[in-house]
C-alpha positions as CSV (number, residue, x, y, z in Angstrom):
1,X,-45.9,170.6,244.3
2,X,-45.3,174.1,243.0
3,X,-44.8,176.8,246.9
4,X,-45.1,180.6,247.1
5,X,-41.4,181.3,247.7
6,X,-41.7,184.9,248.1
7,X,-43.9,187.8,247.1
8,X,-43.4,191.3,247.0
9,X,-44.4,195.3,245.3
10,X,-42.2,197.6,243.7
11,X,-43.0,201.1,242.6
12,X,-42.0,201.5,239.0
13,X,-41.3,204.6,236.8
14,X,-39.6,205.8,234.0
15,X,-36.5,205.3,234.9
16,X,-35.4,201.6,235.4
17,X,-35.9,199.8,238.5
18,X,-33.9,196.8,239.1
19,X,-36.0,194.1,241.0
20,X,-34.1,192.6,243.6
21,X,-34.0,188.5,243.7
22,X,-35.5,187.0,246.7
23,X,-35.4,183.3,245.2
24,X,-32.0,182.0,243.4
25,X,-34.0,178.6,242.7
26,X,-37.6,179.3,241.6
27,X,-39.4,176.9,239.5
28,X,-41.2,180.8,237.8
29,X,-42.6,183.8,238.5
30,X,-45.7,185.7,238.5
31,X,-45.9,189.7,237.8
32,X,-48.9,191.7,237.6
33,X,-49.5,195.3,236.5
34,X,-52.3,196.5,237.7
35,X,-52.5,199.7,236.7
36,X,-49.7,200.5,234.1
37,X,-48.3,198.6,231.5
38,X,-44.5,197.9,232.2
39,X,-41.7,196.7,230.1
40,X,-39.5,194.1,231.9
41,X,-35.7,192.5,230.7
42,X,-33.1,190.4,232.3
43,X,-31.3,192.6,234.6
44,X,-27.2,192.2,234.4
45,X,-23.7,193.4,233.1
46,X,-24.6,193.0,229.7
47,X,-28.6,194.4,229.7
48,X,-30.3,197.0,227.9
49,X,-30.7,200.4,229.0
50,X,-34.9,200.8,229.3
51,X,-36.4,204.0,227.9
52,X,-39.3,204.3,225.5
53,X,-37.5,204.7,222.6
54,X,-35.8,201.0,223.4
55,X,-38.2,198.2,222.2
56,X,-36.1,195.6,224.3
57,X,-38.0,193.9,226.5
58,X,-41.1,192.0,227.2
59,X,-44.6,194.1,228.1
60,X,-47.1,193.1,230.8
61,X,-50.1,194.9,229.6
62,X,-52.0,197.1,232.3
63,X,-54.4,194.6,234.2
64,X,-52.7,191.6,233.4
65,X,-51.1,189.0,235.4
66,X,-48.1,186.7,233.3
67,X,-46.3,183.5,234.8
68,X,-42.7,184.2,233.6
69,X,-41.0,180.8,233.4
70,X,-37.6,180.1,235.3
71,X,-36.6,178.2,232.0
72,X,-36.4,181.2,229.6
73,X,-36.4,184.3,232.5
74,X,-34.2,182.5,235.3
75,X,-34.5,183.7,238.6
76,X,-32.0,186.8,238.6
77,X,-32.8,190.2,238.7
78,X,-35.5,191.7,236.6
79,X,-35.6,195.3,235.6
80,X,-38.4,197.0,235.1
81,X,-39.9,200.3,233.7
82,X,-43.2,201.9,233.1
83,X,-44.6,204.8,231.2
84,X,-46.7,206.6,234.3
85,X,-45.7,205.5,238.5
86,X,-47.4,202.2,238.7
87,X,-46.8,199.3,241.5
88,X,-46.5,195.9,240.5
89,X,-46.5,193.2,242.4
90,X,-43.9,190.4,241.6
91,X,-43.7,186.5,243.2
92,X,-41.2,183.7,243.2
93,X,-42.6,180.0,242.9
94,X,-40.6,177.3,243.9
């Protein structure tokens, strides 16, 4: 039986914004972008710099919640980015 591990909101901008881990273990996770659309990637040593002009990444269309699963995303840190200030809200299921 699938729990709600943790659940959090994280104002986005431009610029990248790493989002901090609160589960090491999650089963997936669920973002939605209520307002903005926002382009996420696996955060670490080796990930892309986010900017517009960088097609890298994976969109969550403004208005839109996605289940990202733990096989394919893992459950590190996620960094994010958005064309206009937008707060997304961002959960860990275990």
């Amino acid at each position: 039986e699938a729990t709600m591990a943790s659940t959090s909101q994280a104002l986005i901008w431009y610029q990248a914004t790493t989002l901090i881990a609160t589960s090491t273990n999650c089963s997936s996770r669920i973002v939605s972008a209520p307002t903005h659309t926002v382009r996420l990637t696996v955060a670490g040593p080796s990930a892309p710099v986010l900017d517009p002009s960088n097609a890298v990444g994976h969109l969550i269309a403004t208005g839109t919640t996605e289940v990202l699963d733990s096989g394919l995303w893992g459950c590190g840190l996620i960094r994010a980015h958005s064309w206009a200030s937008t707060t997304i809200t961002i959960s860990d299921v275990k």
